[in-house]
C-alpha positions as CSV (number, residue, x, y, z in Angstrom):
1,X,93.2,106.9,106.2
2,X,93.1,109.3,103.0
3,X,91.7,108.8,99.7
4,X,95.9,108.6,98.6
5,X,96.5,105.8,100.8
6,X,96.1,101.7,99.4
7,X,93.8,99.7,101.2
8,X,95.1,97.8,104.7
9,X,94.5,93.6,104.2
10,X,91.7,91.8,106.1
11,X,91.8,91.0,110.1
12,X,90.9,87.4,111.4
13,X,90.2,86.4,115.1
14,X,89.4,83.6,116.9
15,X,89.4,82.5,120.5
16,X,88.6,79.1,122.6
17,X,87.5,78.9,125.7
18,X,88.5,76.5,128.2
19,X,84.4,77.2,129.8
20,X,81.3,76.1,128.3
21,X,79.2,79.0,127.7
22,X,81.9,81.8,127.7
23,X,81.0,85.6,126.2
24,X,83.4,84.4,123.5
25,X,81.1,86.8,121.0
26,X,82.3,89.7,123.5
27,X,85.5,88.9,123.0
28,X,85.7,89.0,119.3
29,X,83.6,91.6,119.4
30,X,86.8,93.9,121.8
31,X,88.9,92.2,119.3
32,X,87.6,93.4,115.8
33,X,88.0,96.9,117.6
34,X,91.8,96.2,118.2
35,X,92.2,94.9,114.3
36,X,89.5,97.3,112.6
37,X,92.4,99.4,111.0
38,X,92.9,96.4,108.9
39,X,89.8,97.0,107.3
40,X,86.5,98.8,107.4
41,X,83.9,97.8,104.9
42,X,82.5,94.8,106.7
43,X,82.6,92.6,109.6
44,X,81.4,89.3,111.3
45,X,81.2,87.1,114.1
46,X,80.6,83.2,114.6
47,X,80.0,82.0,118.0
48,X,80.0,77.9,118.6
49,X,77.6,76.7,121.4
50,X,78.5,73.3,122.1
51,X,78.4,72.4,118.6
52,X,75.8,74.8,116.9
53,X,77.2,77.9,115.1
54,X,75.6,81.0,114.4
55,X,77.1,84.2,113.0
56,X,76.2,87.5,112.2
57,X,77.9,89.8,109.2
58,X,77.5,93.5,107.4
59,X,78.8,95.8,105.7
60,X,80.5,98.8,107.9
61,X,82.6,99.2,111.1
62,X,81.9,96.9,114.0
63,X,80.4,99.6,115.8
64,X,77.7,99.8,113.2
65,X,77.2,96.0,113.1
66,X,77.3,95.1,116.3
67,X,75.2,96.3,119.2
68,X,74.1,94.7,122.6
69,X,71.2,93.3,121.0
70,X,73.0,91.9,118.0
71,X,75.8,90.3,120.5
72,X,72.9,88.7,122.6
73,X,71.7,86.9,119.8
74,X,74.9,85.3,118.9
75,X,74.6,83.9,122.6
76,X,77.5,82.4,124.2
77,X,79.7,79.6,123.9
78,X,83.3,78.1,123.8
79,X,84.5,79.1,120.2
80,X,84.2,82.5,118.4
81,X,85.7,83.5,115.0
82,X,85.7,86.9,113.9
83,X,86.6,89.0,110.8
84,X,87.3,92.4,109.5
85,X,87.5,93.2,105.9
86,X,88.5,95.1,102.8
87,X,87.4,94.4,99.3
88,X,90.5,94.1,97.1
89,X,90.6,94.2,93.3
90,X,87.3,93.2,91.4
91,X,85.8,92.2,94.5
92,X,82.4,93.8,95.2
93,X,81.5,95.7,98.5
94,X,78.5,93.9,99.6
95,X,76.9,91.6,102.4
96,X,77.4,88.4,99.9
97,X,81.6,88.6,100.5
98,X,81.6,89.6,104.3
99,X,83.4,87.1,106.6
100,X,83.2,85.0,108.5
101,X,81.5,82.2,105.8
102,X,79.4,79.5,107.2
103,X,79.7,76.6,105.8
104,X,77.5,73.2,106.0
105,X,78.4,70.6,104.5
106,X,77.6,66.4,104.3
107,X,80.3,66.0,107.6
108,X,78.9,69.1,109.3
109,X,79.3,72.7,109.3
110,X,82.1,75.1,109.7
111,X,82.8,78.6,109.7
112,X,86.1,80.2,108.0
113,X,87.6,84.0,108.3
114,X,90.6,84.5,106.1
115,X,93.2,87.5,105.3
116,X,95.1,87.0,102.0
117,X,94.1,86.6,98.4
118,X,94.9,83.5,96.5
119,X,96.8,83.7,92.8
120,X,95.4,80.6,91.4
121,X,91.9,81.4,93.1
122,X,90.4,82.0,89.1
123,X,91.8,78.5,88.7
124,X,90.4,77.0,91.4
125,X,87.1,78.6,91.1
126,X,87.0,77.4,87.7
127,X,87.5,73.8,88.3
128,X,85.4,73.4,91.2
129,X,82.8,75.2,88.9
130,X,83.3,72.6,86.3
131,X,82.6,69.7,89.1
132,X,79.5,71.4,89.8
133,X,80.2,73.8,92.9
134,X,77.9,77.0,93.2
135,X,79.1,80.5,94.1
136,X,77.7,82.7,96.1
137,X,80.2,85.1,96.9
138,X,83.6,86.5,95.0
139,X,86.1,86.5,97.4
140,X,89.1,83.9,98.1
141,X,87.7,82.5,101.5
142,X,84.7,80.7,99.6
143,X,87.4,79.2,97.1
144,X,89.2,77.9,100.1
145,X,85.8,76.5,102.1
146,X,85.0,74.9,99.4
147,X,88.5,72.9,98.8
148,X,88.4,72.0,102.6
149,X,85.4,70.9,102.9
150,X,86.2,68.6,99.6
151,X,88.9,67.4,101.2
152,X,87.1,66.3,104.2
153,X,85.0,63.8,102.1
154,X,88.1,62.0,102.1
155,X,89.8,62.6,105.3
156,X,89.5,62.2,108.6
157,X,89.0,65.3,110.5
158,X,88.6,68.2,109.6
159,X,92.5,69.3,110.5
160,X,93.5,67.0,108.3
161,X,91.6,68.3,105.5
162,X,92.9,71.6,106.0
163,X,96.4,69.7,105.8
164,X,95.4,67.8,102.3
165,X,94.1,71.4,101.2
166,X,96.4,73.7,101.6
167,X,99.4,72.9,98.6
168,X,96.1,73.3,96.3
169,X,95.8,76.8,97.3
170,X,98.7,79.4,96.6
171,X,99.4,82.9,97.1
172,X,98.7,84.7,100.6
173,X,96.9,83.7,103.0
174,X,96.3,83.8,106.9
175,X,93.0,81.3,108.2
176,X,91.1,80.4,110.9
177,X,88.7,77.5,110.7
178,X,86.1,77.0,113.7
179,X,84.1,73.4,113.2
180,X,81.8,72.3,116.0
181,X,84.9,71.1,118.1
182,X,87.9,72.7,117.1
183,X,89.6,75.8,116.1
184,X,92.2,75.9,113.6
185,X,94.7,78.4,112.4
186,X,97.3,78.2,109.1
187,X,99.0,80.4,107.5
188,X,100.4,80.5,104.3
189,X,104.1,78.7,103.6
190,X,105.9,82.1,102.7
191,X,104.2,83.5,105.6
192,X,102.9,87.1,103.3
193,X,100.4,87.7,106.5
194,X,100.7,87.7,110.2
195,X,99.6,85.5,112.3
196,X,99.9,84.7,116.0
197,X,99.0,83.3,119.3
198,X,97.7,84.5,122.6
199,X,97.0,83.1,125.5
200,X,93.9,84.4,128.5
201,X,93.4,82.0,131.9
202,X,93.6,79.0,129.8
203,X,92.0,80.0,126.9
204,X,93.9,80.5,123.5
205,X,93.3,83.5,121.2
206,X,94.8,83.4,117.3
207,X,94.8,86.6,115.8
208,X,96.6,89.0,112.8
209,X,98.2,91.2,115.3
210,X,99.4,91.2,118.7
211,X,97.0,94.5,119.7
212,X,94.1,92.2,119.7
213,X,95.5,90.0,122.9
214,X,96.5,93.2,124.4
215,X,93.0,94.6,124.4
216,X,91.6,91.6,125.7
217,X,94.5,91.4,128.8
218,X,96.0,88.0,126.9
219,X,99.5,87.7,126.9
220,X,101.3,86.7,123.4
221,X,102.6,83.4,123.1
222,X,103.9,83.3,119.6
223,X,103.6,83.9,115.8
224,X,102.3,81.1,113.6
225,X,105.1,80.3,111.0
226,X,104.8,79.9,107.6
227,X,103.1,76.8,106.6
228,X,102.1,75.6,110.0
229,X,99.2,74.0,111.1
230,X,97.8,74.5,114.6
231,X,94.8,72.7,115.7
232,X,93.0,73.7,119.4
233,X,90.5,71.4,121.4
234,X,89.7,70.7,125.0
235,X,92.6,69.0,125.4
236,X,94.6,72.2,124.4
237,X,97.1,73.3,121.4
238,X,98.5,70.6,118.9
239,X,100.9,71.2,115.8
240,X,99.0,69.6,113.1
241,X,101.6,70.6,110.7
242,X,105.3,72.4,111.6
243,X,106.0,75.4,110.2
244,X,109.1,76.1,108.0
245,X,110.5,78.8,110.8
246,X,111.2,82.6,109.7
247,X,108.7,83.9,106.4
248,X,110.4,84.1,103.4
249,X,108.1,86.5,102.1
250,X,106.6,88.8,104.9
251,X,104.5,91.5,103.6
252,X,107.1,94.8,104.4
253,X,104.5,97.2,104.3
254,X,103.0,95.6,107.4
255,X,106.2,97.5,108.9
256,X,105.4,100.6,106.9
257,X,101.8,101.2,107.2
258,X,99.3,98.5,107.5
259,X,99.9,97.0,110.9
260,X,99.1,99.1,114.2
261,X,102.0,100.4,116.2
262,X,101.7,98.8,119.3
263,X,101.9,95.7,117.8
264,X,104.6,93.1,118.2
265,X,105.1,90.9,114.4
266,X,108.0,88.3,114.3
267,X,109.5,89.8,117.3
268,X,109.9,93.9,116.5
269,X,107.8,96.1,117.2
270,X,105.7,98.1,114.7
271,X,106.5,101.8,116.4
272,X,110.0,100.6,116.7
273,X,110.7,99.9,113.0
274,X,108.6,102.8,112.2
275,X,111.1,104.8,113.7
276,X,113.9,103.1,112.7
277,X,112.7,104.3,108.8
278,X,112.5,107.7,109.9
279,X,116.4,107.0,110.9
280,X,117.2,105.4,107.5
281,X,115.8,107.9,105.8
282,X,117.2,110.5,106.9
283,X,120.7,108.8,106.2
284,X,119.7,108.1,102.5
285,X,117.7,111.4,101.9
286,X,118.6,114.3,104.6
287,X,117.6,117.9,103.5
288,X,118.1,121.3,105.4
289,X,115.3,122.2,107.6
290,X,113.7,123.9,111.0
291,X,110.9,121.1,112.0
292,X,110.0,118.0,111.5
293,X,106.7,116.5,111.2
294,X,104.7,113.7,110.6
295,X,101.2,112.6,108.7
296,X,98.9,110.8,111.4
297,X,99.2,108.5,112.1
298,X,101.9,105.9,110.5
299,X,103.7,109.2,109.4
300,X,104.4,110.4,112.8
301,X,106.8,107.3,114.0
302,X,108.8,107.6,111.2
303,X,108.8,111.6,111.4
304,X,110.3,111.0,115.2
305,X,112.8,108.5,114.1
306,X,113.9,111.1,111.6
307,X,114.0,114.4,113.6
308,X,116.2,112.3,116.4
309,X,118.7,111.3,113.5
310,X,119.1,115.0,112.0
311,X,119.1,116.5,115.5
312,X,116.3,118.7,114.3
313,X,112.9,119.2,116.8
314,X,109.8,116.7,116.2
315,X,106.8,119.0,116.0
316,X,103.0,118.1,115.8
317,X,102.1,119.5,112.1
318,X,98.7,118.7,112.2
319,X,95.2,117.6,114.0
320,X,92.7,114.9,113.3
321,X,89.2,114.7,113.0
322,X,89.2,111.6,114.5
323,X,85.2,111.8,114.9
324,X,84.9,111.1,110.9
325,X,85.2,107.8,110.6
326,X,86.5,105.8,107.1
327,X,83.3,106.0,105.7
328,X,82.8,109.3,105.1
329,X,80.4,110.7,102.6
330,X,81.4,112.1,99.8
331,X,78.4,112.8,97.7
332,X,80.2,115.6,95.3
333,X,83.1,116.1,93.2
334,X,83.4,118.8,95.6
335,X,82.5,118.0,98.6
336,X,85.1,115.2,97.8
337,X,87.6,118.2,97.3
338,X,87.4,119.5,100.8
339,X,87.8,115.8,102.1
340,X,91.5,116.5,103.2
341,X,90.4,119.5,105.0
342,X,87.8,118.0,107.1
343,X,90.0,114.9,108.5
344,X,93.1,117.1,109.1
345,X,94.6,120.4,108.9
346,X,97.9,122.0,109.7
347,X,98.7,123.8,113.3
348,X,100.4,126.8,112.0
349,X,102.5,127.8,115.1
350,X,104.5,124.8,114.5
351,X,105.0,125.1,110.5
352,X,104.7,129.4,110.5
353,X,107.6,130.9,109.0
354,X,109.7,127.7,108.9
355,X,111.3,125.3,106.6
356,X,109.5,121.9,107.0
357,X,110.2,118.5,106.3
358,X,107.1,116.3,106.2
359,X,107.1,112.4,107.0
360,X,104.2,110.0,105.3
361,X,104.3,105.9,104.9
362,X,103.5,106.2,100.9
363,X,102.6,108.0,98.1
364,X,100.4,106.4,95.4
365,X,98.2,108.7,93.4
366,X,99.5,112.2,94.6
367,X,96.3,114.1,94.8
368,X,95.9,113.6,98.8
369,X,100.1,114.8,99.5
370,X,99.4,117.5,97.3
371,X,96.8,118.9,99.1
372,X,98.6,118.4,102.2
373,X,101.6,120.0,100.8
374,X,99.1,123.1,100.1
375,X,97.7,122.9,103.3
376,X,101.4,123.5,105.2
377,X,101.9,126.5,102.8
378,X,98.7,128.3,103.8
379,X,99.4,128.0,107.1
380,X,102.4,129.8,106.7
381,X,105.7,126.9,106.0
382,X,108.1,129.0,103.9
383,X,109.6,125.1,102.9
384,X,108.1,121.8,101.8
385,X,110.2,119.3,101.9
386,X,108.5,115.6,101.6
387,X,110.2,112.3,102.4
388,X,108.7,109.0,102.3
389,X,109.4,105.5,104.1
390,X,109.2,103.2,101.3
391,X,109.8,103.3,97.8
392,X,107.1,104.6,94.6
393,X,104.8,101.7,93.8
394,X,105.7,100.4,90.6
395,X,103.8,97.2,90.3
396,X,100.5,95.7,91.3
397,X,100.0,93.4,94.5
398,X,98.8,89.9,93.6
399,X,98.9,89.2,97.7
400,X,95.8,91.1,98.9
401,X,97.0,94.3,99.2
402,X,94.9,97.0,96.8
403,X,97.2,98.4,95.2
404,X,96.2,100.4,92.4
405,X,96.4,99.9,88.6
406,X,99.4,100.9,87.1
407,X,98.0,104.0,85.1
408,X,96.8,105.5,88.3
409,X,100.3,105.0,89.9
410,X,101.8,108.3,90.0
411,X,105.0,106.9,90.1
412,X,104.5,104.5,86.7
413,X,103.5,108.5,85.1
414,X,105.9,110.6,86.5
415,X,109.6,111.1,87.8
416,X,110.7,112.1,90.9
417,X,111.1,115.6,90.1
418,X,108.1,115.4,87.8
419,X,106.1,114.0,91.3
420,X,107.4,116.6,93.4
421,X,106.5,119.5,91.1
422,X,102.9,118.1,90.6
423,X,102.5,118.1,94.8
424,X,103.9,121.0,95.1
425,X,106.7,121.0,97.1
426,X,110.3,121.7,97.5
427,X,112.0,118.4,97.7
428,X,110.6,115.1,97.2
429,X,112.4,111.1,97.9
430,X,112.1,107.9,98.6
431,X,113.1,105.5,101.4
432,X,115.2,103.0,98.6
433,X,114.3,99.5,98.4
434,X,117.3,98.1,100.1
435,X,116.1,100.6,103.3
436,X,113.0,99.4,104.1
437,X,114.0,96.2,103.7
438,X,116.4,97.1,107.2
439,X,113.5,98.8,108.7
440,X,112.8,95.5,110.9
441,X,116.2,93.3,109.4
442,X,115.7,91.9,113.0
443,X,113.2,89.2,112.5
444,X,115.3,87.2,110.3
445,X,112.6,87.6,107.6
446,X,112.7,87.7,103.8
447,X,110.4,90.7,102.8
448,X,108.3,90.9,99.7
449,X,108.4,93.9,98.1
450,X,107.0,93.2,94.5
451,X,104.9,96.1,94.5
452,X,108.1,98.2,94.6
453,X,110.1,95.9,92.4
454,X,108.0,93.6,90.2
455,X,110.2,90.5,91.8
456,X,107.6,88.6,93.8
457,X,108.5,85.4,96.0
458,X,106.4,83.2,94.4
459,X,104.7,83.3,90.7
460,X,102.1,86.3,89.6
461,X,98.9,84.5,89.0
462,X,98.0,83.4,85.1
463,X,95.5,85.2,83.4
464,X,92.1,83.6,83.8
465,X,91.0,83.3,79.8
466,X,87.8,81.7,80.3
467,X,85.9,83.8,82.9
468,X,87.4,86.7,80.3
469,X,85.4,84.9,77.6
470,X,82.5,84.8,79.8
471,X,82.7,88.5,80.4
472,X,82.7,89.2,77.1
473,X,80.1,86.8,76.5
474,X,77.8,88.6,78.7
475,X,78.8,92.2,77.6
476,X,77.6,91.2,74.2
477,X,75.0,89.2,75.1
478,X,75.5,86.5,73.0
């Protein structure tokens, strides 16, 4: 991923075993690989060993986290949960806020991994300050521990209390709960994340996206649906709560960008609907060219797609580094500068002396497509001509998705043509709003696409005047 692109959501996993005393840790551990696209600045695993939990969580990719010594001491067992994560908005990058949380509590302990951000979570946090709850943390799943475990004072399991919580929280989310005994997955009632079931010689897997049971040799059973409830024990899968069928307000740019291509959500493929963008946009936005090509890696399904439509040849326009991982260094203003250059560059015999049209998911600041654009000149394309698969950002994400403030969308500063002079190129569009909507039309979904639109399926969250106070408060020290 580039500097230019917006932050990918969280990932959650979790898996029961049908054996006592299974490498369930292993098999997060294989799985966190699978999702860690969805996020790099920390991970964690909790293992439950008839009945005791232990976890382990840090900031950086799960090859830096985990190791065979770290694994061994998370022992084995029958549950695992595991998480990878992004920070979004004001939410700091530290140990504090990685996931899994552990939570213990008068009716036991529990462990929670979550993907989402909540709109009323200032709310929330707020009341349950009021009443006395402490904060250790700043991100969404804490807000949501803490109104489950509240509601299991007064019901009686903790299924149920996920039940009785949920219509206090709003806004996105996709959970997983682990307690000593069971292991329970909801997701949110517009359904904004993915979510879905695998299955592995009798034990069940819950994860964001498909690719997890594939690297584990599960086979998928089905995607959670908005709202529902599922509950798994030893005596195997229950529906705690049924789901309201098809989301109403499915996260589009998992189609786009976020989720990985091999992945299967609400029944379409991701490479497929990739492609079938490239197809669209060529039929809203074609342009006379030689080559086609695509930025790695979401860029490259859509740049297929597109070439087959204009009967014009697919080539590979550039190379990854793919030894530099998301956490590159970047000490200097400079060194920051050549950034671009180190994680790709442009193979010249296929752009040399040719008119080229270049493929990429999004554009949000410009600086990264301009350089990029700059890149296919020098090595010799006589033509720029960008297209995009979805539509300028116009408006922030309120959902978990980290997309930037509004003065640091180019789109919010600049026209099209404005856009397409500042990067440097010959042509620039768009994918339109009503085309990437069609880019997976065969799930039977409703789509969110506020951040294109300003029109969200559900209400933006208030503003959260008192915690502003307090800000200020502090800032003055008064």
């Amino acid at each position: 991923m580039f500097s230019d692109k917006i932050k990918e959501e969280c990932g959650v996993f979790g898996v029961y075993s049908a054996s006592l005393g299974a490498d369930v840790a292993m098999q997060a551990y294989f799985a966190l690989f699978a999702l860690q696209h969805r996020g790099q600045e920390s991970c964690g695993i909790a293992v439950c060993d008839e009945g005791v939990i232990t976890h382990h969580r840090d900031i950086g990719l799960v090859s830096d986290v985990f190791d065979v010594e770290t694994l061994e001491k998370l022992g084995l067992g029958n549950m695992a949960i595991g998480h990878v994560r992004y920070a979004v908005g004001n939410q700091h990058k530290s140990r504090i806020n990685a996931q899994p949380l552990v939570v213990r509590h008068i009716k036991g302990t529990m462990a929670i991994a979550v993907n989402g951000s909540l709109t009323n979570a200032n709310e929330l946090r707020d009341k349950l300050e009021m009443d006395g709850a402490i904060f250790h943390s700043t991100n969404d799943a804490e807000v949501i521990s803490y109104m489950i475990t509240r509601a299991r004072l007064k019901q009686p399991s903790i299924q149920s209390a996920v039940q009785a919580a949920m219509p206090e929280i709003m806004g996105a989310y996709s959970l997983i709960v682990m307690s000593p005994q069971k292991l329970i997955a909801a997701r949110d009632p517009k359904g904004f994340r993915p979510l879905c079931i695998g299955i592995r010689d009798g034990d069940y897997l819950i994860a964001s996206e498909s690719c997890a049971f594939d690297s584990l040799g599960a086979t998928f059973l089905r995607d959670v649906e908005p709202g529902e409830i599922i509950m798994i024990d030893d005596k195997g899968l229950h529906v705690v709560q049924p789901g309201t069928g098809k989301p109403t307000g499915l996260c589009v740019f998992e189609f786009v960008y976020f989720a990985r291509q091999d992945s299967t959500i609400e029944g379409v493929n991701v490479h497929k609907a990739r492609r079938k963008a490239g197809r669209l946009l060529f039929e809203e936005q074609p342009v006379d060219a030689d080559v086609v090509i695509g930025v790695p890696e979401s860029g490259i399904d859509a740049a297929i797609g597109y070439a087959h439509a204009a009967n014009l040849p697919y080539g590979m326009g550039f190379t990854k580094n793919r030894y530099v991982g998301r956490t590159f260094i970047n000490p200097t203003a400079r060194e920051r500068e050549r950034q671009v250059g180190i994680k790709l560059n442009a193979i010249s015999p296929t752009v040399k002396g040719k008119r080229v049209i270049m493929i990429d998911d999004s554009l949000v600041r410009g600086t990264t497509t301009g350089k990029i654009v700059k890149m296919l000149r020098d090595a010799g394309a006589t033509e720029v001509h960008v297209r995009i698969t979805a539509p300028p950002f116009m408006y922030p994400c309120y959902f978990g998705t980290d997309v930037d403030s509004k003065e640091n969308l180019i789109a919010c500063r600049m026209s099209v043509e404005e856009i397409c002079t500042h990067i440097g190129a010959d042509s620039l569009a768009f994918l339109s709003v009503d085309g990437v909507k069609r880019i997976a039309e065969s799930t039977g979904c409703g789509f969110c696409v506020g951040c294109f639109t300003g029109e969200y399926p559900i209400a933006k969250p208030a503003p959260a005047k008192r915690r502003e106070f307090d800000r200020k408060i502090r800032k003055d020290g008064k």
